[in-house]
N, C-alpha and C positions, 0 to 999 in steps of 0.2 A: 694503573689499570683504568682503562677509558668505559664509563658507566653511560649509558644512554639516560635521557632524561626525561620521563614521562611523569605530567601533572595528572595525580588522581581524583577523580571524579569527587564532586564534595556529596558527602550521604544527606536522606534527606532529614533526621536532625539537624544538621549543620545548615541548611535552606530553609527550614521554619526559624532558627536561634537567628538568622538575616534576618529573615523578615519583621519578628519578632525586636528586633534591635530597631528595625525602621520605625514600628507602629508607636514602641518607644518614645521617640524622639521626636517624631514627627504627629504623633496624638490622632493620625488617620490609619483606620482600620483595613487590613487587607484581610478580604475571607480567606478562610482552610481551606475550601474547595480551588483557592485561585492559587496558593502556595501549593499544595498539591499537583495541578495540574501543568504547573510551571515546573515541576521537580519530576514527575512522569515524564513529560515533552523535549527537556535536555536530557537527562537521566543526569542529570549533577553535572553536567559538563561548564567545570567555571566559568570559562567566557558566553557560552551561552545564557548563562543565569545570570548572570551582570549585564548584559544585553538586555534581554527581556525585563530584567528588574528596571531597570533605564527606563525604557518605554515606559512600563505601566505607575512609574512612579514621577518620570518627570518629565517626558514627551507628550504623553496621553494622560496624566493624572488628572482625576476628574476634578471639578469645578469646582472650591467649596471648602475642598479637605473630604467631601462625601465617602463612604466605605467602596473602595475596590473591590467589585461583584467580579463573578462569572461573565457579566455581559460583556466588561469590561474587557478581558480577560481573552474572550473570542473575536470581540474586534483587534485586540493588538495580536493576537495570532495571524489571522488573518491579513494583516498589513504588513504582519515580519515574512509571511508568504510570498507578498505581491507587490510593495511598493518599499519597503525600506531595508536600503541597503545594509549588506554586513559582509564587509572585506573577505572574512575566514570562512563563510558559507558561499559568496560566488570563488573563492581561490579553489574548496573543497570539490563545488558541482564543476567547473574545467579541470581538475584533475581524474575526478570520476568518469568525463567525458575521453579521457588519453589512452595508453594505452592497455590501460585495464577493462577496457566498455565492458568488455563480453562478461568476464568475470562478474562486475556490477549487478549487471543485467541478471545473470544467473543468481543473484544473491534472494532476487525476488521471487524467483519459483520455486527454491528450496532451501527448507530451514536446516537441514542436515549437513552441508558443506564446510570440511575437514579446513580448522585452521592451523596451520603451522607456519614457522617465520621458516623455515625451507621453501618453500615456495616464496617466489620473486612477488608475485601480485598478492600475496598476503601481507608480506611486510611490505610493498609499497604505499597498498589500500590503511592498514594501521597506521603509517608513519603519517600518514595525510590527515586524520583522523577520521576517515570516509568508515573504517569496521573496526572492531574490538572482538575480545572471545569469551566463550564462555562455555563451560565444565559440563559436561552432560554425561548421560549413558545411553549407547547407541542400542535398539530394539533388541542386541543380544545379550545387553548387559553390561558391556563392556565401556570401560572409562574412556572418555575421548574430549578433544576440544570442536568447537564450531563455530564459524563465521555470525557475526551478527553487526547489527548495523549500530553505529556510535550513537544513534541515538534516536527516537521515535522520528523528530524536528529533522533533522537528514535526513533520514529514509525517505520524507516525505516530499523535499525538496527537491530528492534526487529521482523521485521517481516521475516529479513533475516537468525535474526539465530534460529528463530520458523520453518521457512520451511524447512531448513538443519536439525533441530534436531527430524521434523515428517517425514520427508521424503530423509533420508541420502541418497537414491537409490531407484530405480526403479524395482521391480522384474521381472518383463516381459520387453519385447522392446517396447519402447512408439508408435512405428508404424507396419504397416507390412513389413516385407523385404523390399518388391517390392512399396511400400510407395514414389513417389517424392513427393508429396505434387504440382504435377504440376498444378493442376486445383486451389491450393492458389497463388501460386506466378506465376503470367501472368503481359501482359503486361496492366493489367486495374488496378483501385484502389482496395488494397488489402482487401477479406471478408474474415471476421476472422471465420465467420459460418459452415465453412466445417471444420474448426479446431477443433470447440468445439462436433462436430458430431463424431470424431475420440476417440477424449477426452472422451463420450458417448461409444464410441466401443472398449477405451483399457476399463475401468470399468468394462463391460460386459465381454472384455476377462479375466478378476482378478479374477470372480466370478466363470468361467467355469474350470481358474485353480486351485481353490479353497486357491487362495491366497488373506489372511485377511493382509494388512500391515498396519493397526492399529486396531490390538491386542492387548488389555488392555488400548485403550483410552476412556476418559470419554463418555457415552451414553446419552440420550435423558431417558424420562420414559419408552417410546414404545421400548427401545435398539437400537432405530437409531443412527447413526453418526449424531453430531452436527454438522450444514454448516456450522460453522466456520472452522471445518477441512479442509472440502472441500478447503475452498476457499487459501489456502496454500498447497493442494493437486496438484488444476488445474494449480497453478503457476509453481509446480514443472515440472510439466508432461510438460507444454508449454516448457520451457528451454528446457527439453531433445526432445522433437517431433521439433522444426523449427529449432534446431544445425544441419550444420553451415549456414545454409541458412540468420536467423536473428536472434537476440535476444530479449528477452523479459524481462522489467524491472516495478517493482511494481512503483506506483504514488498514490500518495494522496493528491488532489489540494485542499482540503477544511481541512486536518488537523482533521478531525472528525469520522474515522475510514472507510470511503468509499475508496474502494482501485478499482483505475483502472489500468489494466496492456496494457503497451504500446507495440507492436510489433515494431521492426524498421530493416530495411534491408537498402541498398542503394539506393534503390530505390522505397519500401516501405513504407507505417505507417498504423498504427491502432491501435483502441483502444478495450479492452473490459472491459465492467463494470460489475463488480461481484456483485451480490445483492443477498441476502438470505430472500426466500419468506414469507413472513409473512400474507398474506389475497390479494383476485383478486381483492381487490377495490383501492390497492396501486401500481396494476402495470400501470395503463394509465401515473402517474403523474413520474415513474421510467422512464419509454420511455421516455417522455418528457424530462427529465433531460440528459439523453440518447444523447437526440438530442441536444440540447446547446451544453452539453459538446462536442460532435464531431465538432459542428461549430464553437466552436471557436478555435477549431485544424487545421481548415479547413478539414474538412475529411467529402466525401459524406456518407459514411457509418458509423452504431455507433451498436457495436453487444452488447447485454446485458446478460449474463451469469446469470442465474436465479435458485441456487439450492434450490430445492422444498423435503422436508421430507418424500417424496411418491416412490413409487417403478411402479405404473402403467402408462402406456404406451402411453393408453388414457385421462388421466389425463395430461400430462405431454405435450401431442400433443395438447391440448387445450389449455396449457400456455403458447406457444413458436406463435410467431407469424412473420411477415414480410410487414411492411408500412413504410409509406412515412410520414415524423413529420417535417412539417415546411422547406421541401425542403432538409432531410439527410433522408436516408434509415434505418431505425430502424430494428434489426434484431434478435428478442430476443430466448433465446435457454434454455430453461427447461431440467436440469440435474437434475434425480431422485438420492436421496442422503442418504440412510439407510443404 
């Protein structure tokens, strides 16, 4: 009998009894927070967590024998991001690029997407280790399986060089000239709502210059754009529209395809949550989630970026709304998306 062979995830006692064995041996201290966050960011993925251990113990180990902080900890994040290689996450991102894109792409706009190895792009995406699954109950109750991304550190990668390879450049200038963006950045907590309204008016100027920059990407039945483009559209256009004032970096706190993008300046934050509409009877419970998530950022405000498959105006004005959810300011902004 021919058994396929899949290495399980190591749990994360078994990534503290590592690290625990290094600090050992080695008489230098790695904080909890940095083991922890190393054991979030693969989810136990062994070869990822021999990697990252690599780095922060003997590529980047600090100076001294000094304890292995957090600080630490965010620069080799950010370096396993952007400048140092690793064989099995560039083999991973060109497989994610093939031909599963659409799929990929769609893993980002919704967390509900049915896993089963009957589907060809399910057991492709698994066998590559781009998705894995996990046990849920669907809104009626009912037991089911669901797509999820192998690990926080993929997701992340993959969303980065998804956005780079839909959206190399910007045809137009993402603002007007004469654009400061001064009525975003004041001296009060920052709304991200006049952002996504601009975001609303380069779109409209794309259409008048009669520039398509995705030509020849997959359609809807109706030949709409699918909101998963979008939703790696708006992140591009953010980067270029608030340089150099702040930047804006993709977040995924639940691991499940919900991606929030964070703004941050010096004096700055905000969040926005991208959702792609599916029916009016799921937006009161999207707000709501809206509003946790900004409270426990501390953040008065929580804007919700809501692409809807319609082109009308009045439509679109009736999805977009502005209350008050348990004491955060809920601020939701319907982008028509075809």
């Amino acid at each position: 009998m021919q058994r396929s062979l899949h290495v399980p995830n190591l749990t994360r006692d078994e990534v503290s009894d590592m690290f625990a064995q290094y600090q050992g041996e080695s008489g230098q201290v790695v904080q909890p927070e940095v083991v922890e966050a190393l054991y979030t960011t693969t989810r136990g993925q062994p070869g990822l967590v021999g990697w990252f251990g690599e780095l922060l113990t003997e590529k980047y180990n600090p100076a001294g024998g000094e304890p292995i902080t957090m600080e630490n900890w965010e620069r080799i994040f950010m370096l396993a991001c952007r400048v140092e290689p690793n064989n099995t996450i560039l083999n991973l991102i060109k497989k994610a690029k093939g031909p599963h894109r659409e799929q990929v792409m769609g893993l980002f706009g919704k967390s509900d997407i049915p896993f089963s190895f009957d589907q060809d792009w399910c057991n492709y995406l698994y066998t590559n280790g781009i998705i894995d699954f996990e046990e849920t109950t669907d809104d009626k109750g009912v037991l089911t399986s669901v797509c999820r991304f192998s690990s926080p550190f993929v997701q992340f990668r993959l969303h980065s060089a998804l956005t780079d390879a839909l959206v190399p450049g910007l045809p137009i200038l993402a603002l007007d000239p004469l654009d400061t963006l001064a009525d975003v950045f004041t001296d009060q907590p920052l709304n991200a709502a006049p952002l996504l309204e601009r975001y609303k008016g380069y779109l409209t100027r794309l259409k008048i210059a009669g520039q398509d920059p995705f030509q020849g990407e997959p359609r809807r039945n109706d030949m709409g754009l699918r909101e998963a483009v979008g939703h790696f559209h708006l992140y591009a256009w953010l980067r270029e529209a608030v340089r150099p004032l702040a930047s804006v970096s993709p977040e995924f706190p639940t691991g499940n395809g919900k991606v929030d993008l964070f703004i941050r300046s010096r004096t700055h934050r905000a969040v926005i949550e991208v959702k792609s509409f599916r029916g009016a009877a799921e937006l009161p419970m999207a707000r709501r989630q809206a509003a946790r998530y900004a409270k426990s950022q501390n953040l008065p405000i929580a804007t919700l970026a809501l692409f809807v498959p319609v082109s009308d105006e009045e439509v679109l004005k009736k999805l977009s709304s502005d209350e008050v959810i348990d004491g955060v300011r809920v601020i939701t902004v319907a982008i028509g998306w075809t």
